[in-house]
N, C-alpha and C positions, 0 to 999 in steps of 0.2 A: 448450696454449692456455688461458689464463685467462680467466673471466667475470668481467664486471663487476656484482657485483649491483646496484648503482644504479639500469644503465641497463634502463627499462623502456618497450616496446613496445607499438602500439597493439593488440598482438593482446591480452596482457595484460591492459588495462583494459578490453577490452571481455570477456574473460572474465569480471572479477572482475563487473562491470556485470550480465552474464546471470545470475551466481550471485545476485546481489544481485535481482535480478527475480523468477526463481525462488522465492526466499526469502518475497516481499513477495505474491506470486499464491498459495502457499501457507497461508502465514497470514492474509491479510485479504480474498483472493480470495472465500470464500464471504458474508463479509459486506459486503463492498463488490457483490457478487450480489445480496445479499438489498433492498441500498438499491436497486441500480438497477429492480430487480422492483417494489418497493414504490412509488418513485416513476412508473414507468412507470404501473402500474394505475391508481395515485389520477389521477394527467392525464387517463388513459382515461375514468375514472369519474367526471372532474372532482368529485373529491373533496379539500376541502382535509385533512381528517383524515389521510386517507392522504399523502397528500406532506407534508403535518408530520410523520407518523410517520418517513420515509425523512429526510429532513432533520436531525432530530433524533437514527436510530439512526447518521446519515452522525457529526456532532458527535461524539458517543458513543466511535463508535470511531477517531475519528482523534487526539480527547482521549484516548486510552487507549495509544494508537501513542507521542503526545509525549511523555508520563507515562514509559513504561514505557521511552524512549528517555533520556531525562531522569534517570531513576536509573540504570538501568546502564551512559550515561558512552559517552564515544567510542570507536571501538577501534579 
């Protein structure tokens, strides 16, 4: 019996999908942590310094996510 490798299954895409989560809670997990901490307190503290800062390191690293997406290209 031959396989077709074409044909792909939803069980498939939802692996490749978890791998891909994985990946993305790995790497940006602590810092998208760190925004959510920072903006949470400065609310608390009704501090706008603090929710600037979170905002800004939000920017930061999602500019950095595009960038670095942007040169190493599709795959």
């Amino acid at each position: 019996m031959s396989v077709d490798p074409t044909d792909h299954s939803l069980r498939d895409s939802l692996g490749i999908a978890a791998i891909a989560g994985l990946a993305v809670l790995c790497c940006a997990g602590p810092a998208l942590l760190t925004v959510g901490v920072l903006g949470g307190l400065g609310a608390w503290l009704i501090n706008p310094w603090l929710i600037g800062a979170a905002a800004l390191l939000t920017l930061g690293v999602v500019g950095r996510r595009v960038r670095h997406r942007r040169r190493c290209g599709p795959r």
